[in-house]
N, C-alpha and C positions, 0 to 999 in steps of 0.2 A: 925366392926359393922355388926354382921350378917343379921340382918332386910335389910340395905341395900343391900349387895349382893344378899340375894337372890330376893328383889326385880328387879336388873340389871338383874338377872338370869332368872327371872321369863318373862321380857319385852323380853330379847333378843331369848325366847323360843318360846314367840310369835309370834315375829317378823319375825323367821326362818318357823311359820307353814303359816305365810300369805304367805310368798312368793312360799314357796312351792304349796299352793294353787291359788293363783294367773298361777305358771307355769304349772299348769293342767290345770284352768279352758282357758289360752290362746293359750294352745298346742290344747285341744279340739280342738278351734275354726279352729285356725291354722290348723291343721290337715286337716279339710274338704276344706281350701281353697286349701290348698296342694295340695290334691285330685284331685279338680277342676282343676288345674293347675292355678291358679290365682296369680298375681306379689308377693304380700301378703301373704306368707303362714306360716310355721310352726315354725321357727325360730323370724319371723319379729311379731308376733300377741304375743308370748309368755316375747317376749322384751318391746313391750308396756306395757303387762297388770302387769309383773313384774317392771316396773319402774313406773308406777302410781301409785303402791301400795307402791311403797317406799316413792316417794313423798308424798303420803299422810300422809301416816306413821309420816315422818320426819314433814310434817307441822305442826301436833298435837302437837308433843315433842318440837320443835321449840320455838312456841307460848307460850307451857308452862300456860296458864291462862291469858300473859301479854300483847297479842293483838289478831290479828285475825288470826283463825287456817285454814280459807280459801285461805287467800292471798299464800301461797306458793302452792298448791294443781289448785288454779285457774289458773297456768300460764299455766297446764298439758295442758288445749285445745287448745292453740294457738299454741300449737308444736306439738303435734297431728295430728292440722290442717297441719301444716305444710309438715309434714309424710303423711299423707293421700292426700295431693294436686299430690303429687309424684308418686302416682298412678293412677291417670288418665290422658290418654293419647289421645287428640286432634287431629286428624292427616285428611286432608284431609276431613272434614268434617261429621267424626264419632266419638265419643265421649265413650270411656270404661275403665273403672277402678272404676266407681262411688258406685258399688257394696263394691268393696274391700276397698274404700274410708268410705264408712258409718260405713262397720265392724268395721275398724281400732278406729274406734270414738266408737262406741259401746264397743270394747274392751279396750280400755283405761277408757271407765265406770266401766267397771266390776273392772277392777285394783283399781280405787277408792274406789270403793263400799269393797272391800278386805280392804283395808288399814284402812276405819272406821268402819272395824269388821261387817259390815254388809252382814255376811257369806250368810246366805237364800236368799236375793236379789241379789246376786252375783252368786249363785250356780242356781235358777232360772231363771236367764240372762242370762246364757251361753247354758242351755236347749231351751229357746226361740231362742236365736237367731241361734242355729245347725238346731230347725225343719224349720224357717224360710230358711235358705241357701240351705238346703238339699231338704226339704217338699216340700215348695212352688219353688223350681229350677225344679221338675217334672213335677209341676203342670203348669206351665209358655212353657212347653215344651207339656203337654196334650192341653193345648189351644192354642197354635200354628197350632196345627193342623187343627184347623178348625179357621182359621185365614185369612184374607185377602192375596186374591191373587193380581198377578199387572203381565205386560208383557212388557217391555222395549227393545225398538231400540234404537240402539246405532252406531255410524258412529266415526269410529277410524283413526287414523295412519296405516298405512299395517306392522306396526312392528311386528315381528315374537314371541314377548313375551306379544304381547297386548289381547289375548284371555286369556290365564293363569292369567296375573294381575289381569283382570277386575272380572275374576270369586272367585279366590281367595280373592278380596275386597271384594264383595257380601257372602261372605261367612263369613270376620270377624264380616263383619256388623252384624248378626246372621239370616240372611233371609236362606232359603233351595232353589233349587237350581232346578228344576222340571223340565226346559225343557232348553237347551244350541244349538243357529245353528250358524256359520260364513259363511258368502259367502264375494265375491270381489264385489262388482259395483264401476266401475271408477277405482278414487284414493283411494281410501275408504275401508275398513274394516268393513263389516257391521256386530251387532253383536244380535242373540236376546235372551230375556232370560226370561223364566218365573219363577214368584220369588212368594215364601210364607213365613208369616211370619206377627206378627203383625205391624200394621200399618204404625206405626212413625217412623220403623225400614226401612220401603220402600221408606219416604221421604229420610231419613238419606244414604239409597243408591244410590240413584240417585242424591243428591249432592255431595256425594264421588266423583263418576264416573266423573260429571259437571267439577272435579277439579282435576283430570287425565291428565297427560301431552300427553296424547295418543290419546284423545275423541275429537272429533269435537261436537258432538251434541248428549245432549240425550234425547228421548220421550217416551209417550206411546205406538205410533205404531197406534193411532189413526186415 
């Protein structure tokens, strides 16, 4: 039966250009987390948005006409979810990966959006969300700079690694780092620091710190 083959020929052609476009439009993305140096990068972004798109793929053919072409394609976000929870890391009271967590969800959209041929909103999704990551990442770095300052005392352990810790946590946190003094009083390691950087990022350091096995106390200086 030629009709059929070349209709198999014809699906399986397709099927070969989604995925291929799927592993560009997730390598893109991939790529710039790369860059960033982000948990998430170039390999991991190109795997999701290539296996969404099979999924989706396969739910259409699946279904066939004889029930719902969603039900397989729907279970994509709860494993997704799952992949993307993996990337954000808790630690002492700073909270990071939520960035790479959203992409990852993002690009498992775009996978979908491949798989039911909806090439233009796929091909435009993956331009949004590079100027997004890239664009607005400078932009978030121009207004930093004229962002809230703060100045923190800090009363440590006399441990010989506890100035380096505490500055290196203030730094994952993403605050800058302006002015650094240590002196001894007493028992005490006093430590001071002037920090910039927006706001919620200043709370989120000074509970890091709170939660330091090194810190006795920390303030404003107030």
């Amino acid at each position: 039966m030629p009709g059929f083959a070349d209709m198999v020929q014809t699906l399986r052609l397709e099927l070969l250009l989604q995925v291929l476009l799927a592993t560009l439009l997730g390598g893109a993305i991939g790529l710039e987390r790369e860059l960033s140096g982000k948990p998430a990068g170039l390999r991991t972004n190109i795997l999701i948005c290539v296996g969404a798109t099979l999924f989706t793929v396969l739910s259409f053919k699946m279904s066939a006409g004889r029930g719902d072409p969603a039900r397989v394609a729907a279970q994509i976000l709860p494993g997704v979810g799952f992949i993307g929870a993996g990337t954000i890391l808790h630690a002492r009271g700073s909270i990071t990966g939520l960035t790479s967590a959203a992409t990852i969800w993002v690009v498992a959209a775009i996978g979908m959006a491949v798989g039911a041929s909806a090439y233009t909103e796929a091909v435009g999704t993956t331009l949004l969300v590079m100027l997004i990551l890239a664009g607005l990442g400078y932009l978030e770095k121009l207004v930093a700079r004229h962002s809230t300052h703060s100045h923190l005392l800090v009363h440590a352990k006399p441990d010989v690694s506890a100035l380096e810790d505490l500055e290196g946590l203030v730094r994952r946190a993403g605050l800058e780092v302006s002015r650094v003094e240590s002196r001894r009083e007493n028992v005490d390691l006093v430590i001071e620091f002037d920090l910039t950087g927006p706001k919620r990022l200043h709370d989120q350091a000074k509970l890091a710190m709170l939660h330091h096995p090194l810190v006795r106390t920390v303030s404003t200086g107030e």
